[in-house]
N, C-alpha and C positions, 0 to 999 in steps of 0.2 A: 761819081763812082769810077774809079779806075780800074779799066779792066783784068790789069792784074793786078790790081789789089794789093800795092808795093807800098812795102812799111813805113808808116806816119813816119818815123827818123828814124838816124842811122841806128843799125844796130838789133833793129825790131825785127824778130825773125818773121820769114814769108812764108806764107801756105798754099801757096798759088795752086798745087797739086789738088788741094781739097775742094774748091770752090766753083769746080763750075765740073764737074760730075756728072753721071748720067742719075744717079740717086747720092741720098746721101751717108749711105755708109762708112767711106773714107774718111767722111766730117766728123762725122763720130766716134770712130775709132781713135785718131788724131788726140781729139781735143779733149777727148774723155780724163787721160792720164794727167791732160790740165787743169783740172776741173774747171772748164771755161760754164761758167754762171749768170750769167750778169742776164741773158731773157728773162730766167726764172725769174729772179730781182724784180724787172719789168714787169711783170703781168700785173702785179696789185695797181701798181701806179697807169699802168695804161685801160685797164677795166674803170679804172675813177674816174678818172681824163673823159675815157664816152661817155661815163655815165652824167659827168658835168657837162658835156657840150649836148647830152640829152635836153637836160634840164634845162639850156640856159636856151635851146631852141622851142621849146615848151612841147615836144613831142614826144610818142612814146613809141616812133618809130626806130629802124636800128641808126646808125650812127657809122656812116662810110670810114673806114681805116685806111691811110694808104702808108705800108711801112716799107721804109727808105732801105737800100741796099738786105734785100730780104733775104737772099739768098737759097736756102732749100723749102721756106714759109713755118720756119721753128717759130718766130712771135706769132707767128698767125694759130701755128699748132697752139700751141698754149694758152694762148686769146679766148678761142674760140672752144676748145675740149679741155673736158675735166683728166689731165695727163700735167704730169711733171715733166721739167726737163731730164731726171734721172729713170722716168718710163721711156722717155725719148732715147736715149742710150742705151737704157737696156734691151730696147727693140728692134734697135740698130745695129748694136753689136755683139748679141745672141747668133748661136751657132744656125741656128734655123734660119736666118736672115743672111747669111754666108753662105747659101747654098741655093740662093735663087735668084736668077736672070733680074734683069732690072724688068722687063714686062712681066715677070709673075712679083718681082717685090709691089710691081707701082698696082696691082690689081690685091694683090694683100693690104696694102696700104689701104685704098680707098674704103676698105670695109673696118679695116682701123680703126680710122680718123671718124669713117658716119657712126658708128657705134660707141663715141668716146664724145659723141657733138654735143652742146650744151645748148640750155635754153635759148639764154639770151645769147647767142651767136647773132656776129654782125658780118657784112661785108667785107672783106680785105681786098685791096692793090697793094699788086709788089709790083716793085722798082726795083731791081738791079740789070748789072750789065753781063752778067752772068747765064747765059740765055739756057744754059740743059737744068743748071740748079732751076730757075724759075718757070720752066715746063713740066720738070718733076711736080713741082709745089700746085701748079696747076691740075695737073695728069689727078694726082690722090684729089684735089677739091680740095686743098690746104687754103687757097688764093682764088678769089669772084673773077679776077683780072689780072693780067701779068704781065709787065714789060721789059723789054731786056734791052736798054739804053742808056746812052752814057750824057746824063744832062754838063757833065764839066763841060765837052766838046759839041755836042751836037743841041739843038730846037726837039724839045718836046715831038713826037707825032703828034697825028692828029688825033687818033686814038686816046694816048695819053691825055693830051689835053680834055679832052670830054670825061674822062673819067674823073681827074682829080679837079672837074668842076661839082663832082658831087661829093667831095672828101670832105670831115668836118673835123676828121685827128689826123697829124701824121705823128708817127712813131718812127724812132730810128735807136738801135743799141749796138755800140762800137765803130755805125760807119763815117762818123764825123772827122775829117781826118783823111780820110777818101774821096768824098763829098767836101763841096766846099762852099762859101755862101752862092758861088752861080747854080749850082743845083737846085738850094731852096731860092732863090729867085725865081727861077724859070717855073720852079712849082705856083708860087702863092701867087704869081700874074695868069695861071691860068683856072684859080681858085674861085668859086662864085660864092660859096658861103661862110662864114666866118669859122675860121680855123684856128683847131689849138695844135699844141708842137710838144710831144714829150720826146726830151732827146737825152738818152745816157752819153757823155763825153770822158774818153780819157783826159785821165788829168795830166799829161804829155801833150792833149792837143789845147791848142787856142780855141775857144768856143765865140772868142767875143764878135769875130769877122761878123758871123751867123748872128749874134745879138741883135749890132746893126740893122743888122739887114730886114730882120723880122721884126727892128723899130719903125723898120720904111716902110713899113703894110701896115703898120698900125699895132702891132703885138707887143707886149710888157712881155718879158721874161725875167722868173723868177730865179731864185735857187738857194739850198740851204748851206751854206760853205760850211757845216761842222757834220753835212753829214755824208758818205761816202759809198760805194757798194763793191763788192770784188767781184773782177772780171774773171783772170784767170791766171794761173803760176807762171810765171816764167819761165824759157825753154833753156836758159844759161844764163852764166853770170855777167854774160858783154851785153845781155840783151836785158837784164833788170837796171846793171851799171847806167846803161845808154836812157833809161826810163827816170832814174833817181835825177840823171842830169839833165832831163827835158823839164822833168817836175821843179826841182830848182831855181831851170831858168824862168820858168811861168809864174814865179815867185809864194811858190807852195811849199811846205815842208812835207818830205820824204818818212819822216820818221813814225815808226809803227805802221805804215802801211806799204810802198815801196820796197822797203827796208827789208820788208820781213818775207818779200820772195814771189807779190803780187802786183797785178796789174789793179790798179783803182777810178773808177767813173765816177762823176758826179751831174743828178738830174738836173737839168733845167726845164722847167715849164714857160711855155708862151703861150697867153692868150689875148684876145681882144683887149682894148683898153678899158670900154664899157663893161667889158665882164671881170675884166681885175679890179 
């Protein structure tokens, strides 16, 4: 995770402004007129994801999440509460939410979030290096745990490490790219129980580094090449140009998705070999 969160390749516009906030309104405001998407996307597939690493642990307890580059804890929102990402927005950037201090938003918030909580709510760890986004996400109860560290440069805490020894999914949507396989490295050495990995990746970034890597722990990963999900519009025409020619080079074709004015991910799953 880098801490300013400087664009996968050239060209890819920066947000640096939005992401490490005292709440997250500016995130919303921002990204809304993008329709940036791609959580929503996620929740079906990372609700399954615990619900299989339930099953394959034969338990009916919850199922620790730890989601990578979390940011303000949007996966976790939506994870865990019966809320869409477009209640998310319009929560966000409602006039009534413009007109209160971040300590009366984060004290509205919490009452939010408990009143929108779902049954089956699990644990969430956030990981990012964004340390006021992921005290927000803590402050509401979006996140059990939170850490604000940057695994490209720096050794897990000690903290960290104890926690993501009780992790059995990580999740990650957009931060691949940011993150690189020493991230998940330093994660799954410090993993005790068998881990699965639902990861959304631009198709601009190389995912295979990460492959590897989570073939050296023992993980298959899967994925469907015919099937794709949109993240979000692009902010100009040097920044979809800059996109059509990363996808290219990654020996993908552009056409209908790229082309037509969007950014596009594609999931990969990883799990055990015993359980593939």
């Amino acid at each position: 995770m880098n801490a300013s969160r400087n664009g996968t390749s050239p060209g890819k516009t920066r947000f640096d402004h939005i992401y490490n906030e005292p709440d997250p309104r500016a995130y919303f405001g921002r990204l809304a007129p993008l329709e940036y998407e791609i959580p929503q996307h996620a929740q079906p597939v990372f609700r399954r994801t615990r619900a299989e690493q339930a099953a394959a642990a034969g338990t009916d307890g919850p199922v620790t999440v730890l989601d990578l580059c979390c940011s303000y804890g949007i996966n976790a929102a939506l994870l865990n509460h019966d809320l869409t990402l477009a209640d998310l927005y319009a929560h966000y950037t409602a006039p009534r939410a413009q007109g209160l201090g971040t300590a009366e938003l984060i004290e509205r918030d919490k009452e939010f979030y408990a009143s929108h909580r779902r049954a089956d709510a699990t644990p969430v760890v956030g990981l990012d290096t964004a340390d006021r986004a992921v005290g927000y996400a803590l402050a509401v109860g979006l996140l059990d745990e939170a850490y604000a560290e940057n695994l490209e440069e720096l050794p897990p805490s000690p903290g960290l490490r104890h926690a993501v020894a009780g992790v059995g999914v990580i999740t990650v949507t957009g931060g691949v790219g940011y993150i690189t396989r020493r991230t998940f490295e330093a994660l799954l050495r410090c993993a005790r129980l068998p881990v699965r990995v639902s990861a959304f990746v631009l198709r601009t970034v190389r995912y295979q580094p990460v492959v590897a890597c989570l073939d050296s722990f023992g993980l298959i990963t899967e994925t469907d090449p015919s099937r794709t999900y949109p993240q979000r519009r692009f902010t100009s025409g040097l920044e979809q140009r800059s996109a059509i020619r990363a996808v290219l080079l990654a020996g993908e074709d552009p056409a209908g998705l790229e082309t037509e004015g969007r950014y596009y991910a594609r999931l990969y799953e990883s799990r055990p070999r015993d359980a593939a």
